[in-house]
C-alpha positions in Angstrom: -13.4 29.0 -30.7 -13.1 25.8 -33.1 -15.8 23.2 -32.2 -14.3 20.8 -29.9 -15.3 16.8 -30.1 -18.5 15.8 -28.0 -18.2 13.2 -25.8 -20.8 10.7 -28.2 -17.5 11.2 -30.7 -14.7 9.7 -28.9 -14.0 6.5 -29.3 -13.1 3.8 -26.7 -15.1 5.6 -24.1 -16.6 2.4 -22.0 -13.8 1.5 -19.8 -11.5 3.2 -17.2 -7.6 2.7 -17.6 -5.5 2.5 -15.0 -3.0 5.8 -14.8 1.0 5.6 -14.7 3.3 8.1 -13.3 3.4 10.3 -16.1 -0.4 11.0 -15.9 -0.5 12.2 -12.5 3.0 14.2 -13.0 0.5 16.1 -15.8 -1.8 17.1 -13.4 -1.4 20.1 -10.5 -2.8 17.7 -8.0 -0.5 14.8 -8.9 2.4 16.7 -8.9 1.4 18.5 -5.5 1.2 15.0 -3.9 4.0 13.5 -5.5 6.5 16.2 -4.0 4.6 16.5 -0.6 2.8 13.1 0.5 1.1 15.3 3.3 0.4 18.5 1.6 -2.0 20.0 3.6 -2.9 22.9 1.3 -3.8 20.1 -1.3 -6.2 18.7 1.6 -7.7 22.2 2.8 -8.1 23.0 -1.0 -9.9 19.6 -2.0 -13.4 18.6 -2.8 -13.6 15.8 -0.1 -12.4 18.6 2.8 -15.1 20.6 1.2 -17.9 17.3 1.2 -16.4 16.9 5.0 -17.0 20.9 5.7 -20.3 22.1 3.5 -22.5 19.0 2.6 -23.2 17.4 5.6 -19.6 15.1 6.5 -19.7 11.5 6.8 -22.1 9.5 9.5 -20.2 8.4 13.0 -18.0 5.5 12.6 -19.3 5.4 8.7 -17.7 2.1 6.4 -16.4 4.7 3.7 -15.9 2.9 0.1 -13.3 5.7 -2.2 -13.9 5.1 -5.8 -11.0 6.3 -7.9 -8.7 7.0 -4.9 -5.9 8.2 -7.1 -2.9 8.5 -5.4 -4.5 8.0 -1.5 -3.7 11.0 0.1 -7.7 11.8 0.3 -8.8 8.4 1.1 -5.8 8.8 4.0 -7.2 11.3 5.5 -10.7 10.4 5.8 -9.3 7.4 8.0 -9.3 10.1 10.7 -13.3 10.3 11.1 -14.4 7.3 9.5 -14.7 4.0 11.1 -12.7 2.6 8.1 -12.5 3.1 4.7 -11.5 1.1 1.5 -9.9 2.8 -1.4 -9.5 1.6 -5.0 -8.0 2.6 -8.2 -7.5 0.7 -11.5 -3.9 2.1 -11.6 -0.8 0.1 -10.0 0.7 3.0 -9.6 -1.6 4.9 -7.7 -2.1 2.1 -5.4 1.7 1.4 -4.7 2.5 5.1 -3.8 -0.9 4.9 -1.9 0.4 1.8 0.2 3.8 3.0 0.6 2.8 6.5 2.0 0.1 6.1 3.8 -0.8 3.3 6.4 -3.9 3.2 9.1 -6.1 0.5 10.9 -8.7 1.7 9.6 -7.8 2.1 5.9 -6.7 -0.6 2.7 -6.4 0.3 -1.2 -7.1 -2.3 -3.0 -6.2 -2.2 -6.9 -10.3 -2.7 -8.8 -12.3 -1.2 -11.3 -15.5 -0.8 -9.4 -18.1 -2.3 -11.5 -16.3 -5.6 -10.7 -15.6 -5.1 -7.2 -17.1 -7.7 -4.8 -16.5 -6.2 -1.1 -17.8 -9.1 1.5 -19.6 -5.5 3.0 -21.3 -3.0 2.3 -20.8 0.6 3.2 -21.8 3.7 4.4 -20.8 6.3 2.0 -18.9 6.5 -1.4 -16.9 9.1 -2.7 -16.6 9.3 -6.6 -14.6 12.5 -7.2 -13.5 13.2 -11.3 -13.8 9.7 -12.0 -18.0 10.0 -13.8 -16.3 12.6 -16.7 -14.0 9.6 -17.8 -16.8 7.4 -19.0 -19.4 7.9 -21.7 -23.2 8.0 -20.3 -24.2 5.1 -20.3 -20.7 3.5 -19.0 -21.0 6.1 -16.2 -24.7 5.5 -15.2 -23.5 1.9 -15.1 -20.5 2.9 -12.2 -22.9 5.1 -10.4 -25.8 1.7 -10.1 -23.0 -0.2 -9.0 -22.0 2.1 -6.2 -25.6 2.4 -5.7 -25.8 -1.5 -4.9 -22.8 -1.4 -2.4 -24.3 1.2 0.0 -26.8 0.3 2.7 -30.0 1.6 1.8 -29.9 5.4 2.3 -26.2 5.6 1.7 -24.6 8.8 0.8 -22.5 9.5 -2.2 -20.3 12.5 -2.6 -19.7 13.2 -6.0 -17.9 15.5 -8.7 -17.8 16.3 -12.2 -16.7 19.4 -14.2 -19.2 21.3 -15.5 -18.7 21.9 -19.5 -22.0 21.9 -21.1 -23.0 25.9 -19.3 -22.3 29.3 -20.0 -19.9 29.5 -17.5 -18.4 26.3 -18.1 -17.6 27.0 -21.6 -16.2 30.5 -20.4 -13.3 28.3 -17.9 -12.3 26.2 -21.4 -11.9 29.2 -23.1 -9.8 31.0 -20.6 -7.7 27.4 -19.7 -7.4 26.9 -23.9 -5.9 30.9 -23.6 -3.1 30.3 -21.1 -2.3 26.0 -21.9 -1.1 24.4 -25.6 -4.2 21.8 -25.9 -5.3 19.8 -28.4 -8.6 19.3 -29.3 -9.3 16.0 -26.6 -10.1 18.6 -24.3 -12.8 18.9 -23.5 -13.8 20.9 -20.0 -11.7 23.3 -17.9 -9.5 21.2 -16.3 -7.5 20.3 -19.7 -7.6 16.8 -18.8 -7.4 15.0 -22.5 -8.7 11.8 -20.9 -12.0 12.9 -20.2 -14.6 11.1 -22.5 -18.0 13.3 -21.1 -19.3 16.3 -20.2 -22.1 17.3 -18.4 -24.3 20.3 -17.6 -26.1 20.4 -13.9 -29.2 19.2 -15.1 -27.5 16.2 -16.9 -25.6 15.6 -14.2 -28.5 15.1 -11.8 -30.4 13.0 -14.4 -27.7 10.7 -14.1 -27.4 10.6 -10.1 -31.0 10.2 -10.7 -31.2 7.3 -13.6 -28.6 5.6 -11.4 -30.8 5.4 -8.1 -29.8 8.4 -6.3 -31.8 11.7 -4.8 -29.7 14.4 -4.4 -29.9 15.9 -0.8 -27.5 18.7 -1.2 -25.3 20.5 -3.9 -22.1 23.1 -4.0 -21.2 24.6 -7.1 -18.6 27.3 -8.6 -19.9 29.5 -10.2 -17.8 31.6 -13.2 -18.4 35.3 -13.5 -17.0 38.6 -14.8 -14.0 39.2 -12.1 -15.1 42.8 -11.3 -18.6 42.1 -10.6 -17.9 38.7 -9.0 -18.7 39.5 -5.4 -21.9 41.1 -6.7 -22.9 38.1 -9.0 -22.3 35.5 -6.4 -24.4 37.4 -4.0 -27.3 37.5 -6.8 -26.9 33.8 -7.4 -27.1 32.6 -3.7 -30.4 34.6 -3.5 -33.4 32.7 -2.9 -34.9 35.1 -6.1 -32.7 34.0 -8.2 -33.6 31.5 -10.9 -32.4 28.0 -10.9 -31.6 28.8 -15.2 -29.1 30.8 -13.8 -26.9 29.0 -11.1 -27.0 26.3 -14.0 -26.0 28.4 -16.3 -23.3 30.1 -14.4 -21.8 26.2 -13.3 -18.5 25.2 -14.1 -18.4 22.6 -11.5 -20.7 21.1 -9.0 -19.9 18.6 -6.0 -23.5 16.8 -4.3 -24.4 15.2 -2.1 -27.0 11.9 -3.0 -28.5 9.5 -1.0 -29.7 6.3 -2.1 -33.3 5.8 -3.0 -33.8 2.2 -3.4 -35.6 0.3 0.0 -34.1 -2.8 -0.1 
């Protein structure tokens, strides 16, 4: 495989943009909630169901703060256990379907890129899902503090970012470059061409880490040969088995971090 651009290559890679239609018509997701508002398979099947279900949920009546809310089916639906939650998104887009489909009490999008959002509250918990891997580092470290500084102290973040810079990550590119036209902006599994960073799981917690979090609990997929898979997962969740090798076998990895600072 031709060596693909690094993420210290691109250029432009300190700001977020705010998305039109025909970016989330170009990805599975967007088109899923674009023909189906309430697709529940999308909600079973996403990585805030799965924060909800494996990595310890949200805290009663929790002030939820979404970062990168997309088009606000998510955010939506955690307005049925949280005590309210506030979703933004730099895209006007995004945020008029988000408004137009889906109403609670309990829940407001509000169009804001996060590092200049000025909530008269704090919150709870933060979600941050496939928004880091848009950013360079230090443009990313820089999001994470500032979510860091709107949570009470001891706050929880759920976050996500593909994993590229592993064995197995670089195994999903190759088998996604196989079956899609890409060019060479691609840079993880996902095909997304407006990613500007990629990470490994030891980066990734460096960051969570340089940023002011402690992660309390992770959930990763793991790629392997399809034949063995059952057998290689099972090696992988044993407590004998090395940490080198989960990270290795990482394509993506969802945490759960609380903050660290006392104030």
């Amino acid at each position: 495989m031709a060596k693909r651009a690094g993420a210290s290559e691109r250029k432009g890679t300190g700001t977020l943009s705010g998305e039109g239609r025909d970016y989330f018509l170009g990805r599975k997701m967007g088109r899923d909630i674009l023909a189906d508002p309430n697709d529940e398979r999308w909600w079973r099947e996403s990585k805030y169901k799965l924060c909800l279900d494996r990595l310890g949920g949200l805290p009663p009546g929790a002030r939820v703060l979404d970062v990168g809310c997309g088009l606000g089916l998510a955010a939506y639906r955690l307005a049925e256990t949280a005590g309210e939650v506030t979703a933004i998104d730099l895209s006007e887009f995004a945020i008029d379907f988000a408004r137009s489909h889906y109403s609670r009490e309990n829940l407001r999008f509000v169009r804001a890129d996060v590092r200049a959002f000025s909530p008269d509250r704090t919150f709870d918990a933060a979600f941050c899902m496939d928004v880091i891997e848009h950013l360079d580092p230090p443009a990313g470290r820089l999001l994470l503090e500032r979510i860091a500084r709107l949570l009470v102290p001891g706050g929880v973040l759920f976050a996500h970012v593909p994993i590229a810079e592993s064995a197995g990550g670089r195994r999903k590119l190759e088998e996604y470059l196989r079956k899609h036209a890409a060019g060479p902006d691609v840079l993880d599994h996902t095909g997304d061409p407006t990613h500007r960073a990629t990470f490994s799981a030891p980066s990734f917690r460096a960051l969570l880490s340089s940023a002011g979090f402690r992660i309390a609990r992770e959930h990763r997929k793991v790629h392997c040969w399809r034949p063995l898979r059952g057998l290689f997962r099972a090696v992988l969740a044993s407590p004998l088995a090395s940490g080198r090798w989960r990270d290795a076998a990482t394509y993506s990895a969802v945490v759960r971090a609380e903050t660290s600072r006392g104030d």
